[in-house]
VOFIFI-889157 format. One record per residue (C-alpha): residue number from 1; residue in three letters; x, y, z. Coordinates in nm, 4 decimals. Each point is the difference from the previous one (the first is absolute). Example, Ala and Ser with C-alpha at 12.3 -4.5 7.8 and 13.67 -1.06 7.14 Angstrom:
2
<node><vofi>1</vofi><drenfi>ala</drenfi><c1>1.2300</c1><c2>-0.4500</c2><c3>0.7800</c3></node>
<node><vofi>2</vofi><drenfi>ser</drenfi><c1>0.1370</c1><c2>0.3440</c2><c3>-0.0660</c3></node>
REM end
This chain:
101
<node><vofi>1</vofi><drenfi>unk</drenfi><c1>9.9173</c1><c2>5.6028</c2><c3>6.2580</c3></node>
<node><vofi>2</vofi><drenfi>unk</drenfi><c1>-0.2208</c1><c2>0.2297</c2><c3>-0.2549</c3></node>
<node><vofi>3</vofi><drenfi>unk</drenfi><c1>0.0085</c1><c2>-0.0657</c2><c3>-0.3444</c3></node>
<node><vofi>4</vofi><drenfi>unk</drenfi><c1>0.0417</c1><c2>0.3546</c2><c3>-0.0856</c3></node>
<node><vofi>5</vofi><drenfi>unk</drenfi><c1>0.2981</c1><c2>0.0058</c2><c3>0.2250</c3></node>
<node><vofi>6</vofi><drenfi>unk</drenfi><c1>0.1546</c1><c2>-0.2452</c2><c3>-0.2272</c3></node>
<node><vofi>7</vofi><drenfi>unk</drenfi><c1>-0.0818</c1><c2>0.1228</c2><c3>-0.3133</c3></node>
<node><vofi>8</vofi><drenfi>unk</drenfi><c1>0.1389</c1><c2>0.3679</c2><c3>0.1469</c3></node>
<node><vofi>9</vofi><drenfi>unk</drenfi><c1>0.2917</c1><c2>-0.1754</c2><c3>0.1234</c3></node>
<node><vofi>10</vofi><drenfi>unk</drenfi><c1>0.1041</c1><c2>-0.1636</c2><c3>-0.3754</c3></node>
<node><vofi>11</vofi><drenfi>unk</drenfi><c1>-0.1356</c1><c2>0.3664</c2><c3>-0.1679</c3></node>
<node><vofi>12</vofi><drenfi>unk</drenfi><c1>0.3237</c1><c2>0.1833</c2><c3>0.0640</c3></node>
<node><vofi>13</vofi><drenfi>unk</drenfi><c1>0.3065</c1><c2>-0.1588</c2><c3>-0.2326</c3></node>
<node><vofi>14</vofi><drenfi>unk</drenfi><c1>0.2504</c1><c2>0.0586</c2><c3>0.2755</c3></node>
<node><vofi>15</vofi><drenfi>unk</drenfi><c1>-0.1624</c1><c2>-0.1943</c2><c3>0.2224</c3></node>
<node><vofi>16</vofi><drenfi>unk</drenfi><c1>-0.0384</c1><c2>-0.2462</c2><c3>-0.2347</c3></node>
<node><vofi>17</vofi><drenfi>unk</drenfi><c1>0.3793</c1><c2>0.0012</c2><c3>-0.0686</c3></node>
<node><vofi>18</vofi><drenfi>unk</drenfi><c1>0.0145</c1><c2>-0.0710</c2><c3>0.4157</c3></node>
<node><vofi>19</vofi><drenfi>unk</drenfi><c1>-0.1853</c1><c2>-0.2838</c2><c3>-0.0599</c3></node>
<node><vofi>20</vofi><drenfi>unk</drenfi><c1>0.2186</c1><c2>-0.1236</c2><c3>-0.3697</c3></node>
<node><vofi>21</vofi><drenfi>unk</drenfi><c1>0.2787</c1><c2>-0.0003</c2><c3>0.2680</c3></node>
<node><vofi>22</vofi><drenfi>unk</drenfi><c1>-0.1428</c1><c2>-0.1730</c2><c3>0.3066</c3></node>
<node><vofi>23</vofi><drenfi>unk</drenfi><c1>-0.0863</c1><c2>-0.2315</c2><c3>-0.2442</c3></node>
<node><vofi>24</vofi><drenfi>unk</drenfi><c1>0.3435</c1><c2>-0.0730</c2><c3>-0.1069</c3></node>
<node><vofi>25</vofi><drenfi>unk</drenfi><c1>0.1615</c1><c2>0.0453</c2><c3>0.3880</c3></node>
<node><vofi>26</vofi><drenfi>unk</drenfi><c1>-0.2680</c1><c2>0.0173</c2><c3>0.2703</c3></node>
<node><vofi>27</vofi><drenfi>unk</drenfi><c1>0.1257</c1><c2>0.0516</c2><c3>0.3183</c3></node>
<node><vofi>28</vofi><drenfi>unk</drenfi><c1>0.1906</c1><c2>0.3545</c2><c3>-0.0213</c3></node>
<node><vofi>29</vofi><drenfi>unk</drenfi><c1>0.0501</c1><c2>0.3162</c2><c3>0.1767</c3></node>
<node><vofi>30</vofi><drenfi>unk</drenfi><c1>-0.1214</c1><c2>0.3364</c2><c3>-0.0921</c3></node>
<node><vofi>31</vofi><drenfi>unk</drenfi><c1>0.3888</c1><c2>0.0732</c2><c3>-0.0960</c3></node>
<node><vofi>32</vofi><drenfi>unk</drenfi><c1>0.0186</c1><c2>-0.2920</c2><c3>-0.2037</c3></node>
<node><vofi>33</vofi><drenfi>unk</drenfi><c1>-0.3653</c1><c2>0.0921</c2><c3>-0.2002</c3></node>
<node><vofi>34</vofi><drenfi>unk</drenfi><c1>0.1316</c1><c2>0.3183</c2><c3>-0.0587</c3></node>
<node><vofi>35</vofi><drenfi>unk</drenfi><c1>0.3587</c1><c2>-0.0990</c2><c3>-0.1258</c3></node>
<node><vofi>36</vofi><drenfi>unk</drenfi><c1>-0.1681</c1><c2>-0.2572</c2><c3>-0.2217</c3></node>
<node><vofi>37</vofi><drenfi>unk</drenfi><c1>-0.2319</c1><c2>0.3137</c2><c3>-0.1217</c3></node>
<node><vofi>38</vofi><drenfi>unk</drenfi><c1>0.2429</c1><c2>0.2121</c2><c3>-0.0606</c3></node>
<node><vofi>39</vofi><drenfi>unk</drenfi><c1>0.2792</c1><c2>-0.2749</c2><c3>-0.2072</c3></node>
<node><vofi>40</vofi><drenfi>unk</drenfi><c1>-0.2552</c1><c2>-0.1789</c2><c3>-0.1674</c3></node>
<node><vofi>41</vofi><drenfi>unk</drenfi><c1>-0.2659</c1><c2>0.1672</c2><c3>-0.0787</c3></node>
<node><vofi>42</vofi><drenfi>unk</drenfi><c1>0.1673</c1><c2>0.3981</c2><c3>-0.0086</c3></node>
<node><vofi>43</vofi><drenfi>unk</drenfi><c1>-0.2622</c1><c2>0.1797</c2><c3>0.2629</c3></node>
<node><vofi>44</vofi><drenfi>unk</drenfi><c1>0.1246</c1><c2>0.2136</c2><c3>0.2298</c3></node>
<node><vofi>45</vofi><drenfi>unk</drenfi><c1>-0.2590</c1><c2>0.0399</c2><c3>0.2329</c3></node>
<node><vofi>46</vofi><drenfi>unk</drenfi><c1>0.0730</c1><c2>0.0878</c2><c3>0.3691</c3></node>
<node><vofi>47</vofi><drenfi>unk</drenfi><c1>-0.0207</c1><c2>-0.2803</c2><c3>0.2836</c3></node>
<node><vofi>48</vofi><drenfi>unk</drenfi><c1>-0.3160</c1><c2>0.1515</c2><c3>0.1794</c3></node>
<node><vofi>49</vofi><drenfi>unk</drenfi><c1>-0.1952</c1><c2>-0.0029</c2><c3>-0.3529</c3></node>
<node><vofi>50</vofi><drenfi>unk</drenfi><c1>0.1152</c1><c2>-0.3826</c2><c3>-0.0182</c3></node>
<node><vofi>51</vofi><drenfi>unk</drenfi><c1>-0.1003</c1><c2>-0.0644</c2><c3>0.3130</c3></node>
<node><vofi>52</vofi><drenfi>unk</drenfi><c1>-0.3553</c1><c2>0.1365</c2><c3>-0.0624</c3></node>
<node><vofi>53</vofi><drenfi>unk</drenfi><c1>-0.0233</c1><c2>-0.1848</c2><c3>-0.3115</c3></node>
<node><vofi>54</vofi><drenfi>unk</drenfi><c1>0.0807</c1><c2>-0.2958</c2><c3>0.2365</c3></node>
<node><vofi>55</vofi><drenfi>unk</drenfi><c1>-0.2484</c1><c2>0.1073</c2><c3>0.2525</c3></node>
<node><vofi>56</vofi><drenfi>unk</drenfi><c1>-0.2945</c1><c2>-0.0275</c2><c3>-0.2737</c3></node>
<node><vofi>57</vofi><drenfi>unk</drenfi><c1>0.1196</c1><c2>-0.2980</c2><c3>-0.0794</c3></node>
<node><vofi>58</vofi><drenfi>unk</drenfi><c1>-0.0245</c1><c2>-0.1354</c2><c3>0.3154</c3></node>
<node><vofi>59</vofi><drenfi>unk</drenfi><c1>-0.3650</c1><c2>0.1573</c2><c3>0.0835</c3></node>
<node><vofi>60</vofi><drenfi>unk</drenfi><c1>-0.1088</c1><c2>-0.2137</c2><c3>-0.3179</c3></node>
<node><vofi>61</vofi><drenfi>unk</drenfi><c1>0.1263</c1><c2>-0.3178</c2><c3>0.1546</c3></node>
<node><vofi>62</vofi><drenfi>unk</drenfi><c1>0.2943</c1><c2>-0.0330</c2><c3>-0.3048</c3></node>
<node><vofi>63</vofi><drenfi>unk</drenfi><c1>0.2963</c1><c2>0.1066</c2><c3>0.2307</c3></node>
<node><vofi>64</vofi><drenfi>unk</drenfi><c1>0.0664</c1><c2>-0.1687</c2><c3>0.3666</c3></node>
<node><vofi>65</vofi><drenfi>unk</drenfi><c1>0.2833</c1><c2>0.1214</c2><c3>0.1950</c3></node>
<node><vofi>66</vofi><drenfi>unk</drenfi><c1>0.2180</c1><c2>-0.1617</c2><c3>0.2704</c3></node>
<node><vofi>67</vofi><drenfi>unk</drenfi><c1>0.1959</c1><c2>0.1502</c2><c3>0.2336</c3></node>
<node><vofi>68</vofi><drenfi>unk</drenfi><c1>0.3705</c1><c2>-0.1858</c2><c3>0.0846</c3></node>
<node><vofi>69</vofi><drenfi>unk</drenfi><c1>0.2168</c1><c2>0.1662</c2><c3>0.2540</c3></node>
<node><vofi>70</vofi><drenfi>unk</drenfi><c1>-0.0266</c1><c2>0.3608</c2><c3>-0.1551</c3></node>
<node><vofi>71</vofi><drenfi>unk</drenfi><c1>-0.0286</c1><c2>-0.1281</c2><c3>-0.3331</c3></node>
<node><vofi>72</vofi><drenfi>unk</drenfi><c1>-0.3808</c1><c2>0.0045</c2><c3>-0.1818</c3></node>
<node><vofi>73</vofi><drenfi>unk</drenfi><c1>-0.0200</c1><c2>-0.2470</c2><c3>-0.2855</c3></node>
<node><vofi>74</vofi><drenfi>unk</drenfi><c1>-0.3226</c1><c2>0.0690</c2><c3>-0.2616</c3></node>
<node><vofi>75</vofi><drenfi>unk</drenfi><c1>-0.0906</c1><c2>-0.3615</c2><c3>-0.1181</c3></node>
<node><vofi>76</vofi><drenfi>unk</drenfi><c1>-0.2430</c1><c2>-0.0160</c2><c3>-0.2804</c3></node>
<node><vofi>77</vofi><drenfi>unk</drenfi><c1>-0.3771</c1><c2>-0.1308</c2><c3>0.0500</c3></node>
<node><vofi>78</vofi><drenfi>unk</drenfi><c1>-0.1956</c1><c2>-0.1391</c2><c3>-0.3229</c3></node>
<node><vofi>79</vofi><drenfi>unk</drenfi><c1>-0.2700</c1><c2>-0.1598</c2><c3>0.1968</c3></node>
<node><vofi>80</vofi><drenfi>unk</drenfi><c1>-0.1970</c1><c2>0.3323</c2><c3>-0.0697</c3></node>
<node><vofi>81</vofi><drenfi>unk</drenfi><c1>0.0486</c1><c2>-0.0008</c2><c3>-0.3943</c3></node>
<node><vofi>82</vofi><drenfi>unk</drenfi><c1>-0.1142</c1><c2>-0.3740</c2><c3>0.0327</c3></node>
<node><vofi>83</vofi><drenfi>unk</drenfi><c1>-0.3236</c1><c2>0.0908</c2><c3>0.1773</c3></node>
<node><vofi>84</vofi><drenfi>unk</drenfi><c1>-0.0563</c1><c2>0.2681</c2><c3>-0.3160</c3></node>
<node><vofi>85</vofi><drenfi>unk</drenfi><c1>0.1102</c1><c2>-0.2320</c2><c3>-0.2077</c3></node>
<node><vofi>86</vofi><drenfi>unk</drenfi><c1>-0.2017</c1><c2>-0.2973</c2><c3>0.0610</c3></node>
<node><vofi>87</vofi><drenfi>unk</drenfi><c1>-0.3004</c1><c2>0.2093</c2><c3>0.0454</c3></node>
<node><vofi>88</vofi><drenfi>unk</drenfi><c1>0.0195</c1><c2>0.0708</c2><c3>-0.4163</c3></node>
<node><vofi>89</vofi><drenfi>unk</drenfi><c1>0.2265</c1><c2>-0.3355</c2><c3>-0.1245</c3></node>
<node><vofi>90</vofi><drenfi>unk</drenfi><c1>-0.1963</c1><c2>-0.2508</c2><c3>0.1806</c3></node>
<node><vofi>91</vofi><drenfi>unk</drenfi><c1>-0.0537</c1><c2>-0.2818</c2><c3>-0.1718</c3></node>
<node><vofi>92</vofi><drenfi>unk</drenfi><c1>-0.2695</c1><c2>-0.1595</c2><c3>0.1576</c3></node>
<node><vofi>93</vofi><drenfi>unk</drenfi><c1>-0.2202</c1><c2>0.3016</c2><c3>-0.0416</c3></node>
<node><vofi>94</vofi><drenfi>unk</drenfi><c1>-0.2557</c1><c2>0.0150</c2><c3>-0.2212</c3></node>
<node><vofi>95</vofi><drenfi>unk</drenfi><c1>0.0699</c1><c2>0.1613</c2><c3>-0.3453</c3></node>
<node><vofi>96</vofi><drenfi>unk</drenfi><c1>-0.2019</c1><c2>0.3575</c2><c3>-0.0154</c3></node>
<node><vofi>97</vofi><drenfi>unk</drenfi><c1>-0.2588</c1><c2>0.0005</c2><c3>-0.2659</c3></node>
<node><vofi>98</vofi><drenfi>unk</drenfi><c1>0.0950</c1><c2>0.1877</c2><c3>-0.3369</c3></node>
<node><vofi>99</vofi><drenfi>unk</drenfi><c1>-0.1584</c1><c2>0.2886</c2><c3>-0.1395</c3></node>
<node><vofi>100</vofi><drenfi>unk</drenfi><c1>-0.2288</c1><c2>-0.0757</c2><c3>-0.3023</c3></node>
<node><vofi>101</vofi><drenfi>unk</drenfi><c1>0.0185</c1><c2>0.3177</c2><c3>-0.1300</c3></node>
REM end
């Protein structure tokens, strides 16, 4: 996983509205993604745009999918926003030196 396939992934709001509603239900289908999309949230964006949203998602590691019968379920990942997350917010690291000026 690429940083700058995460921070593409979380540069597009709608994707990031994916990911506001994984977070709340992880485990759905692309039907139930876009229901939730379209209720919620008032986009009415087509299933195969959803689906690529979900697809870049997935390439950044933030999105896995499992398959169940015919059924895919899209379960959310945050190990990947840890990894960025840590590399900034740890607190063992040293603290960066200030600017005189």
């Amino acid at each position: 996983m690429a940083a700058d396939d995460l921070f593409k992934a979380l540069a597009d709001g709608t994707r990031r509205t994916i990911l506001d509603e994984l977070t709340e239900k992880s485990g759905q289908t692309l039907f139930e993604i876009c229901a939730r999309l379209t209720v919620k949230h008032g986009l009415g964006i087509s299933r195969q745009a959803v689906s690529q949203h979900l697809a870049v998602l997935e390439a950044a590691g933030l999105v896995e999918t499992r398959r169940e019968g015919r059924y895919k379920f899209h379960d959310l990942n945050v190990a990947p926003l840890r990894h960025i997350t840590e590399r900034w917010l740890d607190p063992h690291a040293p603290a960066p030196e200030r600017d005189p000026s």
